[in-house]
C-alpha positions in Angstrom: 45.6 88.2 -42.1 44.9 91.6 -43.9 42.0 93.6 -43.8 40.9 94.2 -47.1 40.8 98.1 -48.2 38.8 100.1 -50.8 41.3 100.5 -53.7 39.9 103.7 -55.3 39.8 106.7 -52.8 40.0 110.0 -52.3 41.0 110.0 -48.5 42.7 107.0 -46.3 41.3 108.3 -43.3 38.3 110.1 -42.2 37.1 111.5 -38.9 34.2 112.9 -37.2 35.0 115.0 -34.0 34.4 117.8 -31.9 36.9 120.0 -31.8 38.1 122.5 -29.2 41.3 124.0 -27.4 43.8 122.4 -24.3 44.8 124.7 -21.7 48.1 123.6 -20.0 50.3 125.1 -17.6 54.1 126.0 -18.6 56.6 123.8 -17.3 54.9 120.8 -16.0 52.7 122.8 -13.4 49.3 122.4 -11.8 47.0 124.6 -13.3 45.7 126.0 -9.8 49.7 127.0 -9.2 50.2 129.0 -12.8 49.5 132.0 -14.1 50.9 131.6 -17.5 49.5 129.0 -20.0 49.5 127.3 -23.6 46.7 127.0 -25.5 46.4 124.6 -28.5 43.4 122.6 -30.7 42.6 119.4 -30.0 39.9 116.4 -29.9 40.9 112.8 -29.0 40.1 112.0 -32.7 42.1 114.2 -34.6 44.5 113.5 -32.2 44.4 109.6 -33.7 44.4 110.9 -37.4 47.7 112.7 -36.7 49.5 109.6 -37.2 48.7 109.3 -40.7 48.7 112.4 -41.7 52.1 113.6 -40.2 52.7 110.4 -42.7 51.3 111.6 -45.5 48.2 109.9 -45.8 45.1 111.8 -46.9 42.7 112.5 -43.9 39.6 114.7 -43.8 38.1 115.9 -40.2 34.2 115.9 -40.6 33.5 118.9 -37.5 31.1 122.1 -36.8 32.5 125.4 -36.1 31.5 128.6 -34.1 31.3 131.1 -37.1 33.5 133.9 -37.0 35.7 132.7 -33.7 38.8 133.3 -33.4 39.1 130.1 -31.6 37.5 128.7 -34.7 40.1 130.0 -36.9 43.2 128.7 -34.6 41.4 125.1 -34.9 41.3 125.5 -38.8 45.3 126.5 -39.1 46.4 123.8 -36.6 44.3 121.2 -38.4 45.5 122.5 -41.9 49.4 122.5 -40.1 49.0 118.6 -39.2 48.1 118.1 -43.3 44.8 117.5 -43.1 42.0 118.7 -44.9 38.3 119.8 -42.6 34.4 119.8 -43.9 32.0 121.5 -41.3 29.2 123.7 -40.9 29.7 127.4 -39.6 27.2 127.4 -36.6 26.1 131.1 -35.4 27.2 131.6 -32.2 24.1 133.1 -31.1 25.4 135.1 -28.4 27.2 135.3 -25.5 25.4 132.2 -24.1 25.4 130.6 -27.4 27.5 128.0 -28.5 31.4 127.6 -28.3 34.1 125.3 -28.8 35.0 122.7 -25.6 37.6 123.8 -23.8 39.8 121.5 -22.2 41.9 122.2 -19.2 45.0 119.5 -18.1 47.7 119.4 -15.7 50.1 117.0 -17.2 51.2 115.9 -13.5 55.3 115.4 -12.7 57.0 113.1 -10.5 54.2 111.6 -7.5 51.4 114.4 -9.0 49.3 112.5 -10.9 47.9 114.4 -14.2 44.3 116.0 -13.1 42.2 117.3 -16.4 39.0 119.4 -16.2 36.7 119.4 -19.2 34.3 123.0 -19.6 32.1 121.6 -22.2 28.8 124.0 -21.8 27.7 125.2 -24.8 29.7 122.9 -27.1 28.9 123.6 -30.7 30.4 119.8 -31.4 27.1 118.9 -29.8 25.4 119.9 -33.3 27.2 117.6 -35.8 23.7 116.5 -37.4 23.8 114.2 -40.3 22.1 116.4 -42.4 24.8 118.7 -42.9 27.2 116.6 -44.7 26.7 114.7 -48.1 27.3 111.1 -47.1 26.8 110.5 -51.0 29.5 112.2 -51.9 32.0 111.6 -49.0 32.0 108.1 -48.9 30.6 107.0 -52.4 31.7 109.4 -54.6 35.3 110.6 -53.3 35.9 107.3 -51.4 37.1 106.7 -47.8 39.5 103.6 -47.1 38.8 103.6 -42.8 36.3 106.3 -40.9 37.2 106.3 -37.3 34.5 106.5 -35.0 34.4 107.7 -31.7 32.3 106.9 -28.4 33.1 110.5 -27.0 31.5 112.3 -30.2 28.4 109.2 -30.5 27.8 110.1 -26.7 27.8 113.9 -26.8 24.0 114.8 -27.6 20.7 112.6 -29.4 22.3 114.3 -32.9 25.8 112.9 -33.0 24.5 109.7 -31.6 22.7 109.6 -35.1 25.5 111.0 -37.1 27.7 108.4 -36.1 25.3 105.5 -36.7 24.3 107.2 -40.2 28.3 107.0 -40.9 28.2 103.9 -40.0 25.7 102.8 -42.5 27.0 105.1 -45.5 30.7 103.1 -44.7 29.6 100.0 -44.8 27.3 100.7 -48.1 30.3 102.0 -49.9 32.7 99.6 -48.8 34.7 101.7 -46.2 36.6 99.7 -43.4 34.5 101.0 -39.8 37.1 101.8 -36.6 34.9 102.2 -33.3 36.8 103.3 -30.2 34.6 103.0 -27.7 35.7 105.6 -25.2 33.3 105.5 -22.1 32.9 108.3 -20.5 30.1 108.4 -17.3 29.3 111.7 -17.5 28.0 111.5 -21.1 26.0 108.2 -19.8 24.4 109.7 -17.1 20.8 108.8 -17.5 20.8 107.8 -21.3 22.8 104.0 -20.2 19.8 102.6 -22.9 19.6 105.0 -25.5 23.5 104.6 -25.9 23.7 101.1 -25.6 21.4 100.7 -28.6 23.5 103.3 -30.9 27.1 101.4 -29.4 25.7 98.2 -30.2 24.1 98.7 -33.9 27.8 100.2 -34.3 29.9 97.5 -32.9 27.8 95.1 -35.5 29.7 96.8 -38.6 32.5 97.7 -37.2 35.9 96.1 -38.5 37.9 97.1 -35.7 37.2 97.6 -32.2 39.3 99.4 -29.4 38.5 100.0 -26.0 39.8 99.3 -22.5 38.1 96.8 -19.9 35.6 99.4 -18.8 34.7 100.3 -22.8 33.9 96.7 -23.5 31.7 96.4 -19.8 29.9 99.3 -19.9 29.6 100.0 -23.5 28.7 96.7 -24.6 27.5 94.5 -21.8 30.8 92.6 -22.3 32.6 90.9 -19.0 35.4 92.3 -18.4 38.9 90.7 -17.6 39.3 87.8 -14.8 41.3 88.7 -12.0 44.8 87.9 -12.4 47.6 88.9 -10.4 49.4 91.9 -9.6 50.1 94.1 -12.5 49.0 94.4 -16.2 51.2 92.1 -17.2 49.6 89.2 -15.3 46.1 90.0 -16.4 46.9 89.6 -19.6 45.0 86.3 -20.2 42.0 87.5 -18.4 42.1 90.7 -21.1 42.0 87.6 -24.1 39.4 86.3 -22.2 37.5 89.5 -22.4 38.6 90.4 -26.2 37.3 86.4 -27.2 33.7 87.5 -25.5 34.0 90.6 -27.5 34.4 88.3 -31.0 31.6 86.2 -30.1 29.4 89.4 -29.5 30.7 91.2 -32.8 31.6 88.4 -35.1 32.0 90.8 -38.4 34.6 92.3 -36.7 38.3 91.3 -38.0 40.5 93.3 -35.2 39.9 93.8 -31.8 42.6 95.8 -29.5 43.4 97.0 -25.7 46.3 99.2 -24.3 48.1 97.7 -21.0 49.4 100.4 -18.9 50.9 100.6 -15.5 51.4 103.7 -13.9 54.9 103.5 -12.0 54.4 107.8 -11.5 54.1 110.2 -13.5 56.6 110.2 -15.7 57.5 106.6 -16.0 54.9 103.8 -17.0 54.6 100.2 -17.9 53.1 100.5 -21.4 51.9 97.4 -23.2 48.9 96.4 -26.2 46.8 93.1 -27.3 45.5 92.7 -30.5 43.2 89.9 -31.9 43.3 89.4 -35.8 41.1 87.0 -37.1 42.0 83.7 -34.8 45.9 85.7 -34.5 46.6 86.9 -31.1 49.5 89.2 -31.0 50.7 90.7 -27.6 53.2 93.5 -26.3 54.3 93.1 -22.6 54.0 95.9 -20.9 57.5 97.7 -21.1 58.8 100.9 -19.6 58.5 104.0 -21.6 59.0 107.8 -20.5 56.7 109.9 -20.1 56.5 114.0 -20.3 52.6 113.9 -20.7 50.6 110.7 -20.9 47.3 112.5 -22.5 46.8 111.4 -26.2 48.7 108.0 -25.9 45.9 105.9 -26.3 44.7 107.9 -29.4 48.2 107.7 -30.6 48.1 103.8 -30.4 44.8 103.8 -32.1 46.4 106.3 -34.9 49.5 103.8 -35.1 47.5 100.8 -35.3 45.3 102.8 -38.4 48.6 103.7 -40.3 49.9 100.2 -40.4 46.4 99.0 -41.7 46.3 101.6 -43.8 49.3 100.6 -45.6 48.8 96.7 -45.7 51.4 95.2 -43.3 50.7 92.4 -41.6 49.1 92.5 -37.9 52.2 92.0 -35.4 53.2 95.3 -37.1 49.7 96.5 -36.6 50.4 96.6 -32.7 53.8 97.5 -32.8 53.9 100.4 -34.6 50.6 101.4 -32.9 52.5 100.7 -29.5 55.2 102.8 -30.9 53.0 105.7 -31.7 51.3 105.6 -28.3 54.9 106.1 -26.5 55.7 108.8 -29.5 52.6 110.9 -28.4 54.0 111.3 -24.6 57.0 112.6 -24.7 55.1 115.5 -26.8 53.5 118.3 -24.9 50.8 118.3 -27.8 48.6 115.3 -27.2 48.9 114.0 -30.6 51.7 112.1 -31.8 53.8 113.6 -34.7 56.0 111.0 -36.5 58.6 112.7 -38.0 58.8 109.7 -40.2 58.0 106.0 -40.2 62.1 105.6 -39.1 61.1 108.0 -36.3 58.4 105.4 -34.9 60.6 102.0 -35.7 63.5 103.4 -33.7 60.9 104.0 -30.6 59.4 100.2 -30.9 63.5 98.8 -31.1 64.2 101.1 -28.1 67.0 102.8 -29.9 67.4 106.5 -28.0 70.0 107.2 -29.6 71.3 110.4 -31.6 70.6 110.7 -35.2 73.2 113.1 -37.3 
């Protein structure tokens, strides 16, 4: 099965997101222990468009920025350095109190410390992505866009981007774009508004052509059951997560692709790491295997971005997961959250296991 991509485009890729800046320790540290840190842009869906555009596929960030920040500025450059081109309004920061980009705040965790991350999002100008400050017209009808990735973190973050992502939803599917929905629960975001956002998740679930999310995305999201209980460890729950995905296809029938990471956390830095796609009436599965890790934040985003890529360029679905699976274990050993493929060799050799020195 292939899914079936608009031919004449101007971008492969595009993404709405909110960006902002990480705030890690040196060295593997908790934050509360260090006094010196590294500071770098990021959003969980750039982070997924990395894959492709590190590949040389043409992506385009749709994002809001603080006008005239310096922080502003940093996010343009890194976005520009990963290859990829960024529309977005300039929002007046209106003050000391005013708005800002999110700040994000991780211990990566080593050994028995488990990672602990602290998101400061008051004031976040990604909170004002509003629909009417992009041309929808032009984006997706008259420059074309093959996939737009969609996110349940930027859908849940205010009333506005709740509408923005719908209304991308609708423009996509008008002009023939392929719709990716991650679902991405977050409680925080729900807190209160468990209606409101079920309506918005579920109108965009019933366009979507691909849908990605864990066993808690598909419950609380979508009023899907989750997984049967199985036995001990991922890998023996793997039927009750098909049983959950197969609810999932009879909920959302248009959708062609539905997918779930597997991951077992041995400590730290060593996890079982493992993926299940459904294609059409395919089922294609990666048992969990043992992968290093240096920073597990942004593998998840780096499956999705593998998974993307392989679409993207028309392979068949096995390759789908693995080179999604492949991207996910690429994006932890990096102390950027976002995988960066040197080259599509760079992500094969992770998927055979092959470690070993390149001259």
């Amino acid at each position: 099965m292939k899914i079936e991509l608009r031919k004449n485009f101007k971008y492969a890729l595009v993404v709405p997101t909110s960006m902002g800046v990480r705030i890690a320790p040196a060295n593997g540290q908790p934050v509360h222990c260090s006094n010196t840190f590294v500071m770098q842009a990021t959003s969980a869906e750039s982070n997924v468009a990395s894959v492709a555009s590190y590949l040389g596929l043409p992506v385009k960030i749709l994002t809001t920025f603080v006008k005239d920040s310096p922080i502003a500025q940093i996010i343009k450059d890194n976005l520009a350095s990963r290859h990829m081109t960024c529309e977005g309004k300039e929002v007046e920061q209106g003050g000391p109190w005013g708005y800002r980009h999110q700040i994000n705040i991780a211990d990566s965790g080593c050994g028995s410390r488990g990672p602990r991350v602290w998101n400061d999002r008051a004031g976040e100008v990604g909170r004002t992505l509003n629909v009417k400050d992009f041309d929808l017209g032009r984006i997706f009808g008259e420059e074309g866009v093959q996939i737009v990735h969609l996110s349940g973190l930027v859908g849940a973050l205010s009333p506005d981007t709740g509408t923005f992502c719908l209304e991308l939803a609708r423009a996509a599917k008008k002009h023939a774009t392929r719709i990716c929905f991650d679902l991405n629960y977050r409680a925080s975001f729900w807190k209160k508004r468990e209606k409101e956002l079920r309506g918005v998740f579920a109108e965009i679930a019933s366009v979507s052509d691909i849908l990605v999310g864990n066993e808690e995305d598909f419950q609380l999201c979508l009023g899907i059951e989750g997984p049967e209980a199985g036995g001990k460890g991922v890998a023996a729950r793997i039927e009750g997560f098909k049983g959950m995905i197969g609810r999932a296809q009879k909920a959302f029938p248009n959708a062609s692709a539905f997918a779930t990471t597997l991951r077992e956390v041995i400590s730290t830095n060593q996890h079982l790491w493992g993926a299940i796609l459904a294609a059409g009436d395919e089922w294609h599965v990666v048992e969990p295997r043992e992968i290093g890790v240096l920073d597990r934040i942004g593998g998840g985003d780096g499956f999705v971005g593998g998974m993307l890529y392989a679409i993207l360029k028309g392979w068949e679905p096995q390759k789908w997961i693995q080179f999604g699976w492949a991207s996910g274990a690429l994006a932890t050993t990096l102390l950027t959250d976002y995988a960066q493929p040197a080259d599509e060799e760079q992500v094969w050799s992770i998927w055979q296991g092959n470690a070993r020195v390149k001259r």
